[in-house]
C-alpha positions in Angstrom: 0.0 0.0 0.0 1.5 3.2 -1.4 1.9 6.1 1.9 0.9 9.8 1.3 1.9 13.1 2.6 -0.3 16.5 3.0 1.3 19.4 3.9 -1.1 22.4 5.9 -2.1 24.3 9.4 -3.6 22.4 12.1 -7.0 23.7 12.7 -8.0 21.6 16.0 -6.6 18.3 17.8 -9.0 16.4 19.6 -9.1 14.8 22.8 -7.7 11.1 22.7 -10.6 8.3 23.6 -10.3 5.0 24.6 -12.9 2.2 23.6 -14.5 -0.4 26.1 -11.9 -3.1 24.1 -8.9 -0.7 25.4 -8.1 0.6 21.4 -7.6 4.2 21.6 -7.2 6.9 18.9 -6.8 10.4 18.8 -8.5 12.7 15.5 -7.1 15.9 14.2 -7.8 18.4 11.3 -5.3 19.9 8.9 -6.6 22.6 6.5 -5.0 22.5 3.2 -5.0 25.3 0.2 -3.1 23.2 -2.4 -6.2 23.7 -4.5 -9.0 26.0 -5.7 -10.7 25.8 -2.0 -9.3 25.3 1.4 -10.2 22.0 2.7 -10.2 20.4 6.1 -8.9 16.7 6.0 -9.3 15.0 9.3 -6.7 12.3 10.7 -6.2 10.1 12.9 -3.5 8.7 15.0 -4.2 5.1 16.6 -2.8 2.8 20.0 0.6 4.1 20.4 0.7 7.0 17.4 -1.5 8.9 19.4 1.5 9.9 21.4 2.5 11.5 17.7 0.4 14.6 18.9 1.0 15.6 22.2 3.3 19.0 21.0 0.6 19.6 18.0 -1.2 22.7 18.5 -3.7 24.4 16.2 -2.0 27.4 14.0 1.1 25.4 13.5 2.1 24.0 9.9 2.6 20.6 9.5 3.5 17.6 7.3 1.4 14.7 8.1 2.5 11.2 6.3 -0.5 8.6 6.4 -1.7 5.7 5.4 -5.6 5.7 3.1 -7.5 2.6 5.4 -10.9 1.4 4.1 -13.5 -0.8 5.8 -17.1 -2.4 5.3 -19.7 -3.1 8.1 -23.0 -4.3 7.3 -22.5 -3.4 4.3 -21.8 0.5 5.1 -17.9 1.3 3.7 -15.9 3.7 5.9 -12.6 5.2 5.2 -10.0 6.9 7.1 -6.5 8.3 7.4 -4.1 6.9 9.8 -1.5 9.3 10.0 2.1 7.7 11.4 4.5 10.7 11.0 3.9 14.4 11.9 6.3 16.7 11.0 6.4 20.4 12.5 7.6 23.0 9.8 10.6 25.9 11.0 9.0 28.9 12.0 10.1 31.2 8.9 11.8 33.9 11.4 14.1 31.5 13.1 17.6 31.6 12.3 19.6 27.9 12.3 21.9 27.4 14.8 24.9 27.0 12.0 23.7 30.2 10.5 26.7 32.5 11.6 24.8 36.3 10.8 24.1 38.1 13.7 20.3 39.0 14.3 18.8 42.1 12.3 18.5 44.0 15.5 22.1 43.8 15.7 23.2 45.0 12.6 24.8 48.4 12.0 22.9 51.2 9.7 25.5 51.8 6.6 28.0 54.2 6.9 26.9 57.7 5.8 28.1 58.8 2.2 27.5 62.5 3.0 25.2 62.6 -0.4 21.5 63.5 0.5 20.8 63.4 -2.8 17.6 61.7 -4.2 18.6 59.6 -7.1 14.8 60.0 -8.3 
């Protein structure tokens, strides 16, 4: 079975629940714009993946590998998606610890030429 990866913002993470038979699961939405309209594609993460999303909060970007699982029950088909990997994306402003500029607020404004002269 071929794996799939959705990249978006989390819009909510539910609360984990725990069936009578002791399998538990956890659900959470990720809204993508990769097409003409937003959509919300809702995950989940079962038994020990669940774990997978206590850091995940809503707002943040994430890349989500899962797995497409289908069902039948009395003749009713159900799918769902079973995510096993969650990624958290870099927040755009942080700098990488290798990265050896200092901070914009540390910078020094250019030296003054003496010209006040508009090129325009």
């Amino acid at each position: 079975m071929a794996a799939y990866e959705l990249t978006g913002t989390v819009k909510v993470v539910m609360d984990e629940v725990t069936f009578d038979s002791g399998f538990n699961k956890r659900e959470f939405v990720v809204t993508t714009t990769d097409g003409r309209y937003p959509q919300d594609i809702k995950f989940e993460c079962v038994k020990d993946k669940a774990a997978l999303l206590a850091d995940v909060k809503p707002g943040q970007r994430v890349t989500v590998s899962f797995d497409v699982r289908g069902n039948e029950n009395k003749g009713r088909y159900f799918v769902s998606l079973s995510a096993w990997r969650i990624e958290a994306e870099k927040a755009a402003s942080a700098i990488d610890a290798d990265d050896d500029r200092p901070p914009l607020d540390q910078l020094s404004p250019p030296a003054d030429s003496g010209d006040d002269v508009l090129p325009f």
